[in-house]
C-alpha positions in Angstrom: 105.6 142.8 79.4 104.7 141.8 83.4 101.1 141.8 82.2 102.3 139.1 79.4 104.4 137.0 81.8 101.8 137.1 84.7 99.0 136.4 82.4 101.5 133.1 80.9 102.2 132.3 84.7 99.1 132.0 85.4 97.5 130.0 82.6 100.5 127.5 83.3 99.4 127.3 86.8 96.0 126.7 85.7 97.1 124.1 82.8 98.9 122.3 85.9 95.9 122.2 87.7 94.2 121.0 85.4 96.5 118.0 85.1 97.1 116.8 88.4 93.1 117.3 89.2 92.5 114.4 86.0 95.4 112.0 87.5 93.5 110.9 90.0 90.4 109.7 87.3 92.7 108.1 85.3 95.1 106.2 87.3 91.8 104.4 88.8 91.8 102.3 86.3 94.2 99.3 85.9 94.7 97.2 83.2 93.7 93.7 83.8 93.7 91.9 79.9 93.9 92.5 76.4 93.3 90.6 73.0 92.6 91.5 69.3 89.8 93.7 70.4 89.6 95.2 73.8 91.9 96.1 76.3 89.9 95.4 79.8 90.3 97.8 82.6 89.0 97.7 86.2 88.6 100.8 89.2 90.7 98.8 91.6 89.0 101.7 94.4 86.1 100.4 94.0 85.7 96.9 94.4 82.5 95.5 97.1 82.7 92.6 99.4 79.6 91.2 100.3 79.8 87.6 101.1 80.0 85.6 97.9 79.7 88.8 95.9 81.9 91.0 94.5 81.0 94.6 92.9 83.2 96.5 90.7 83.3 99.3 87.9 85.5 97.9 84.7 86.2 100.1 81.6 86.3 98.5 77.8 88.1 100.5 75.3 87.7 99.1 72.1 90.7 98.8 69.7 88.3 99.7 66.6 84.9 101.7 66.6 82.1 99.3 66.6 79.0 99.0 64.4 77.5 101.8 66.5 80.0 103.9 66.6 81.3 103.3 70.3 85.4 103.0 71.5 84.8 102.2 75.2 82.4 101.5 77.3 82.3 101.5 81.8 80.1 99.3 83.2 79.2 97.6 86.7 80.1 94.6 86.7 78.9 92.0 89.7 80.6 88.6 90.5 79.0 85.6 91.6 81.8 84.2 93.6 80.8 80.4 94.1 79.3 80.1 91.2 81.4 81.9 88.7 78.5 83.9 86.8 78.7 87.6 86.4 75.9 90.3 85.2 76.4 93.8 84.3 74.3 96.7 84.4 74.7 100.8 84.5 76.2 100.3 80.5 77.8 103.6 79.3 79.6 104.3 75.8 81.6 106.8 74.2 82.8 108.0 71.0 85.9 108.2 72.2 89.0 106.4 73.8 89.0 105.9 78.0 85.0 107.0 78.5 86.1 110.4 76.6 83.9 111.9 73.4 80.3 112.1 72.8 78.1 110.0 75.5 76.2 107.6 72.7 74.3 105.2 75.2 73.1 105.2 78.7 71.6 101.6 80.0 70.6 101.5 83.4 69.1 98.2 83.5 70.6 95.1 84.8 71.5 92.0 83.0 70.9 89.0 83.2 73.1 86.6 85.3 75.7 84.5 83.0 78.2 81.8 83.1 81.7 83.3 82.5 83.3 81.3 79.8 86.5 80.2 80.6 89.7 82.3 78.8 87.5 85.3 78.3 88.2 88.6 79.8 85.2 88.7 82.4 87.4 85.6 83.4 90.0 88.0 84.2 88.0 89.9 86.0 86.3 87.2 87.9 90.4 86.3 89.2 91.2 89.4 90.1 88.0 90.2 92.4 86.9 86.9 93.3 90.7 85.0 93.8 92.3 86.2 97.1 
């Protein structure tokens, strides 16, 4: 019986471990918009001030798996300030919900730099690093 209870002790001291060691990932990320198909999140630790530019990490999660298979998606994400383009690079999706489930692609390469249409989420983003 002392074996069972240390041994049930213990694994709930482990399981609470556990837990308070992933709140710190997941409260990172903040939710900064939603529509019909993705709610936009951003690492508001992690947000790079250099002169014009601003450098940030924003999570997608996708509210229905897309043609290949992918429900969210981090990303770098860089702000040009004055000019209101943006380009993203270090592209990483998941099978799963909030960057969780099978790693399905890995692009490293950066894109190219792009006008932000106005009303669109990477509008959003653009406010909330770029706006002081």
């Amino acid at each position: 019986m002392r074996r069972r209870l240390g041994s049930r002790v213990l694994g709930l001291a482990g399981l609470c471990a556990l837990t308070l060691a992933a709140l710190p990932a997941w409260a990172k990320w903040e939710k900064l918009a939603e529509n019909g198909q993705v709610i936009l999140r951003i690492n508001g630790q992690f947000i790079v001030k250099d002169g014009k530019y601003r450098r940030t990490i924003e999570m997608q999660d996708l509210k229905a798996r897309d043609p290949d298979g992918v429900l969210s998606r981090s990303y770098n994400n860089e702000y040009d300030c004055e000019r209101y383009y943006n380009r993203i690079s270090n592209v990483k999706s998941y099978a799963g919900p909030g960057l969780t489930g099978r790693l399905l692609f890995d692009v490293k390469e950066e894109g190219p730099w792009q006008k932000i249409p106005p009303g669109s989420l990477f509008a959003v983003g653009y406010i909330a690093v770029c706006v002081d």
